[in-house]
Structures are given as C-alpha cells and as structure tokens.
C-alpha positions as CSV (number, residue, x, y, z in Angstrom):
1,X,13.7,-21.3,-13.5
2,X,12.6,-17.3,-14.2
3,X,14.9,-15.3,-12.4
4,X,13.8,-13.6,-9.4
5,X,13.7,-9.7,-8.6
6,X,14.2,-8.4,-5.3
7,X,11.9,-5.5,-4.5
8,X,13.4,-4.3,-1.5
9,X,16.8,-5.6,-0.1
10,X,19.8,-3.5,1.9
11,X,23.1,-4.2,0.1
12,X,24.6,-1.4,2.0
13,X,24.3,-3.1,5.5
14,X,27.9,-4.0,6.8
15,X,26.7,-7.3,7.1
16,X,27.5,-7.8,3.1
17,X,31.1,-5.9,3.9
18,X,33.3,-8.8,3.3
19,X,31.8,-10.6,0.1
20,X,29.4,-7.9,-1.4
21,X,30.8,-7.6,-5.2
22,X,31.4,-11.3,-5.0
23,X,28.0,-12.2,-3.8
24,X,26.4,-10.0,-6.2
25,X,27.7,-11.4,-9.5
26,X,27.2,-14.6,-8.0
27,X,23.6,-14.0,-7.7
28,X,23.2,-12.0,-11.1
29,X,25.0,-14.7,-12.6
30,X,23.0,-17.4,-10.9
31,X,19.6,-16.5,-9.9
32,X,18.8,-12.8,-9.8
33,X,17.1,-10.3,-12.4
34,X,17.2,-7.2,-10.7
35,X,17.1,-5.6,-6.8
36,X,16.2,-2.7,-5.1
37,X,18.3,-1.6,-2.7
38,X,16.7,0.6,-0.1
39,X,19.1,3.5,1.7
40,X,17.3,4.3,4.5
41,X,19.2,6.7,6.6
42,X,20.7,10.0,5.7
43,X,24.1,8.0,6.0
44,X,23.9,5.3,3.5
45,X,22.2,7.2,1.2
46,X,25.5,7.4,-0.7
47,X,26.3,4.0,-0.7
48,X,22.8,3.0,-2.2
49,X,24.1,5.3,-5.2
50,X,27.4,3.7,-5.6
51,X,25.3,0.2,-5.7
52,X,23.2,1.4,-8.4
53,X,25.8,2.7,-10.6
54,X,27.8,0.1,-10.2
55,X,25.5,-2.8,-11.2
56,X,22.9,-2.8,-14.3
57,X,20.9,-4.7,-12.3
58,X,20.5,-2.6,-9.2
59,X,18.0,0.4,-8.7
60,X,17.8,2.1,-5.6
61,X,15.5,4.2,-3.1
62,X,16.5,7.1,-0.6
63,X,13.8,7.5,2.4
64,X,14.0,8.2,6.1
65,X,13.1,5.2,8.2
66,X,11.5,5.6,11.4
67,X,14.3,4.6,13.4
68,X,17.0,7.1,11.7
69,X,14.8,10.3,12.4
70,X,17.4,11.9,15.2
71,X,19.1,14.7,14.2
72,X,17.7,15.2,10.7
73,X,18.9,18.3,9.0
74,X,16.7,21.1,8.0
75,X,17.4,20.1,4.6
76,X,16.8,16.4,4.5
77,X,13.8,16.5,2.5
78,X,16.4,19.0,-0.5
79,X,18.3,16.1,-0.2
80,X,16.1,13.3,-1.0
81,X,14.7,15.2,-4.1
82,X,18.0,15.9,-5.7
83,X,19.1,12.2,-5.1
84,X,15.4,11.4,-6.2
85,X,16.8,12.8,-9.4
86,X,19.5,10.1,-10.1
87,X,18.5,7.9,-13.3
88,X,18.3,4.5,-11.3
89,X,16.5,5.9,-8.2
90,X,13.1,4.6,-8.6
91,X,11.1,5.2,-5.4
92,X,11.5,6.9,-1.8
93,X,11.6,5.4,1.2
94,X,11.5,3.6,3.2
95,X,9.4,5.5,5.1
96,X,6.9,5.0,7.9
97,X,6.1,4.0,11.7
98,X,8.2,2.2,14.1
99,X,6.6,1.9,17.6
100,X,8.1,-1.8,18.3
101,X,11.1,0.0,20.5
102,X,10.3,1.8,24.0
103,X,11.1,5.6,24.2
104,X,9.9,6.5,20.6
105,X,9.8,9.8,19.1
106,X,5.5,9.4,17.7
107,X,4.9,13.1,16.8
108,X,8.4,13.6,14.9
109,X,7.8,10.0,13.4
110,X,4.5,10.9,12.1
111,X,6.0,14.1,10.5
112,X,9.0,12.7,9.1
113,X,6.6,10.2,7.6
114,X,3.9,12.7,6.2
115,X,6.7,15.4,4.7
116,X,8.2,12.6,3.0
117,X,5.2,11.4,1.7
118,X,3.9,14.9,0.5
119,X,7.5,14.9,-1.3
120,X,6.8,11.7,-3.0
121,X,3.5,12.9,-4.5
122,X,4.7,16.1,-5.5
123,X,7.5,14.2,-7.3
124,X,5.2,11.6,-8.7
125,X,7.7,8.7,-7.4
126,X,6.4,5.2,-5.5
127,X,6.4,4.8,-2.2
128,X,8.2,2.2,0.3
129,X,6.4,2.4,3.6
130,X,7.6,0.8,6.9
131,X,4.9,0.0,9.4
132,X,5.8,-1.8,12.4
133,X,3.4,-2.1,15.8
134,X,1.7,1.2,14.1
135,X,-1.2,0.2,12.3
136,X,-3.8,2.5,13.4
137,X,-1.8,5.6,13.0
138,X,-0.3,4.4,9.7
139,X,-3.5,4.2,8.1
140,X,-4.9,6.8,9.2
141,X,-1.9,8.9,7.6
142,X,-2.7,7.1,4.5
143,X,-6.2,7.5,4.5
144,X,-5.5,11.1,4.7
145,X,-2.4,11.7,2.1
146,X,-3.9,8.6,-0.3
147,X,-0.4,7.9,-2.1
148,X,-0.9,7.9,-5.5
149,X,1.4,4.6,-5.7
150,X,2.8,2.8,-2.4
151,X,3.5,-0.5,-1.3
152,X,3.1,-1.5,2.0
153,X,6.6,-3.6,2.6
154,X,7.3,-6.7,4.7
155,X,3.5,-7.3,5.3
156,X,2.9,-9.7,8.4
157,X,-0.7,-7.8,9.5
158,X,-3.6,-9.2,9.6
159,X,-6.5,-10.1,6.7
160,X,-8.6,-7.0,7.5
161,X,-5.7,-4.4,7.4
162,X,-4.5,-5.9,4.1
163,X,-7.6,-5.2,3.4
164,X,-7.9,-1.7,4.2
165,X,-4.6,-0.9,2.4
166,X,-5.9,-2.7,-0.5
167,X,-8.9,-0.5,-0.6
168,X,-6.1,2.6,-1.1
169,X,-4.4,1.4,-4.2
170,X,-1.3,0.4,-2.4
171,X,0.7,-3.4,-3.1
172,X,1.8,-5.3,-1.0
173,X,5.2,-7.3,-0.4
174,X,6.5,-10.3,1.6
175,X,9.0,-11.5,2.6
176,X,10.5,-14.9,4.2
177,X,7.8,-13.9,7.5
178,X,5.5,-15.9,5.2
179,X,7.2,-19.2,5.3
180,X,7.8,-19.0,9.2
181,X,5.3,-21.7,11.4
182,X,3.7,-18.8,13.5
183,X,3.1,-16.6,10.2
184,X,-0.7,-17.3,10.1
185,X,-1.8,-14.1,10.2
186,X,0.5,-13.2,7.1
187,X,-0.3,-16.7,5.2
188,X,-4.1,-15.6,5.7
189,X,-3.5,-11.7,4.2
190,X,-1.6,-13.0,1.5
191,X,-4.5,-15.3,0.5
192,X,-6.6,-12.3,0.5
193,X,-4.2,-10.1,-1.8
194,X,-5.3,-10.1,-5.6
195,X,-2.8,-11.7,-7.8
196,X,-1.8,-8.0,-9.8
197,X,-1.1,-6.2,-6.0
198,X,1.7,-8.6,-4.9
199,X,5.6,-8.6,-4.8
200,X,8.1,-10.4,-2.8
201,X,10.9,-9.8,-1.1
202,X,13.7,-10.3,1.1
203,X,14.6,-7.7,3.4
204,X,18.1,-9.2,3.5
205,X,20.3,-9.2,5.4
206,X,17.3,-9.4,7.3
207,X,13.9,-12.2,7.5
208,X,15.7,-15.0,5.9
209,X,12.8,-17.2,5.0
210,X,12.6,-21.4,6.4
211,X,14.9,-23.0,5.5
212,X,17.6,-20.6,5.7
213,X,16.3,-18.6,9.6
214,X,19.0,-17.0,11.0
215,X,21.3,-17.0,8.8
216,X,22.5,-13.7,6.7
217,X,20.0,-12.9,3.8
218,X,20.1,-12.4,0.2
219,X,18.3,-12.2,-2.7
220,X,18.5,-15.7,-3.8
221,X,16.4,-16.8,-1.0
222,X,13.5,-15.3,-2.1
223,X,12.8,-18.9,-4.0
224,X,11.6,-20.1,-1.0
225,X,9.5,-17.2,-0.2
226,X,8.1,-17.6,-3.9
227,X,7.5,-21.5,-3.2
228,X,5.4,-20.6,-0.1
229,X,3.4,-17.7,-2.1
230,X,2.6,-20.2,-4.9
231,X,1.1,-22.5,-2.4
232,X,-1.0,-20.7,-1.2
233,X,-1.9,-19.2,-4.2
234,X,-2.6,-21.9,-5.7
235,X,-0.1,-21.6,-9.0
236,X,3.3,-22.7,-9.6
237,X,6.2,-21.4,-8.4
238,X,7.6,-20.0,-11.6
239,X,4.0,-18.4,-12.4
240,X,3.7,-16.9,-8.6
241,X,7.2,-15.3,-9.7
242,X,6.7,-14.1,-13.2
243,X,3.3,-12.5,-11.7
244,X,5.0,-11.0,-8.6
245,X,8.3,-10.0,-11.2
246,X,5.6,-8.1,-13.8
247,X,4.1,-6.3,-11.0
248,X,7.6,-4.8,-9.6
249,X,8.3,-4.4,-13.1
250,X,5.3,-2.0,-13.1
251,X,5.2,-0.5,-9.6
252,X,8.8,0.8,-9.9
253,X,8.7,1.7,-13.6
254,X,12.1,-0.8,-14.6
C-alpha cells in the first residue's frame, strides 16, 4: 500500500505527550509519507517548529485559529511572517471562523481572519482556513480577498457551498467526518469535488474516522478515510490516495 500524507494534523496537542517520538517513527516506519502539523495558537507555534526540524517528514503551518484570538499581541502578524520564513513552513493558518461556541468575539474574528489572509497573499504562501457554523460570512471574506491558493479544511458543508468555494480556486479536505453514518451532507460534497481539488486528512488528535470514533487520532487512520473517499469516488483506495497525495504534494509545494 502507497503511503499516506497527512495534510493537516496537530502533533503538538498534549494528547500525543506521553508516546509522541514513539508514535511518530512508528507511523513513518509503518504507514506515513509525510504530515503537516498545524500550530494554531501563538503558544504552540514553537513547538510546531521543533516538530518540523526534528522529523524529515514533517512540514508545518503557523496561523491564528478562531478560538485563540484573545489577547493577540500587536505584533502577531511580525511573528507569523518571520516564522513563515522557516525552510519547512509551508502554509499559514489555520485561520478562519468559529461561531459554534456562545459569547464569540465576530468582528475581531473576522479581522484576525482577513489580516492573516492579506499576510498570506502578500507572502504568496497557501492557506489553511477553519470554518465552522460561519459559512455565510466566511465566504463572503473570500469572495472578497480571493486567496490566491487555500483549502477549505475539514469540509462537512453542504453540496452547494462546496460548490461555491470550488468556484474560488480553493481545495478541499476531509477528514474521518466522511465515514461517520450522519455525514451525508459531506459524502454528497465530496461526490461533487473534482478529483485534482481533493486532500484528506485527519485532524488528529481530533475526528477519528469509523472504526476508530472516539478514540485519540493519528495519521495512520487516514486509511479509512481514504477507503470511504474511493467509494465514493468510484476508484480504488490506493488511486483515491496517490490522487489526493499528488495534489498535497502540489498545494503545499513538498
């Protein structure tokens, strides 16, 4: 079997803490190509950089999620860009809307979001965007700053906005959402996702995909997620993940 790569995973979550190295030259060793690991608060930032250097295999991305806006420096975007400038740092983010929790912060999520993305474009970098219970007012920022490469990450919308975000340019990624029984609206998109715009991933620790739900994440579980893609595709497995592999290959520039 073609090994897999990871297009967006979190290595630096303390959920990895106890076993990291070990599990990571387990799954080099066993099943894994390469992973991006995505540092998405101001905090972990470093740690993504100690993954990457640490493992040929690893690349990274620095971003500000929508949920780790408070207390930003003045200076957080002069941050990103000189860690932008790190040989394995291969896109920002993630970056995006989060309205799913009550008492959100809309206005400084929508500028966190927009500054970053100007940053990305002026650095001509790819773009990992977050989009959760937001759709309208993500799109609308797209529409407006057109990224000039993005993917939309953990996709589980519906037909029409894959749609839409197809009609930008951007890719689009899944992850173990796609194998779960009430995932129809994200089997349906995926059918409706040309074969050079797709990627997979995990999201680990996060989204482990059936048959592995609730359980702790990792990158070798994205077999699963590539079984459930070739279905309904229509391909084989190992095609659906030399095709999605290609495409990271050329989104992220590794």
């Amino acid at each position: 079997m073609i090994k897999l790569i990871d297009t967006h995973a979190h290595y630096d979550d303390e959920a990895y803490d106890e076993d990291r190295d070990i599990l990571l030259k387990k799954l080099f060793e066993e099943s894994v190509e390469k992973i991006i690991t995505v540092g998405c608060a101001l905090d972990r930032w470093e740690d993504t950089i100690k993954l990457t250097e640490s493992c040929e295999g690893i690349y990274g991305a620095v971003g500000i999620h929508p949920e780790d806006i408070c207390g930003l420096p003045d200076d957080y975007l002069r941050q990103i860009e000189e860690l932008a400038k790190k040989p394995k740092i291969v896109a920002l983010g993630e970056m995006g809307l989060d309205y799913h929790y009550e008492n959100y912060d809309r206005e400084m999520q929508i500028k966190v979001f927009t500054e970053q993305l100007r940053l990305a474009d002026r650095l001509n970098m790819p773009v990992i965007i977050h989009s959760r219970d937001a759709a309208q007012d993500t799109m609308r920022i797209l529409h407006s700053e057109k990224p000039k490469k993005a993917v939309m990450h953990c996709f589980s919308g519906s037909r029409e906005t894959a749609a839409e975000v197809l009609g930008l340019g951007l890719y689009i990624s899944f992850t173990g959402v796609l194998t779960f029984k009430n995932a129809k609206k994200a089997v349906e998109a995926c059918e409706a996702v040309p074969m050079d715009r797709l990627m997979l991933e995990t999201d680990c620790p996060y989204m482990a995909p059936v048959p592995y739900r609730g359980e702790r994440c990792d990158s070798s579980m994205i077999l699963s997620t590539a079984a459930k893609m070739a279905e309904i595709k229509g391909v084989s497995t190992e095609e659906m993940i030399e095709i999605c592999n290609k495409n990271a290959k050329v989104f992220f520039g590794i």
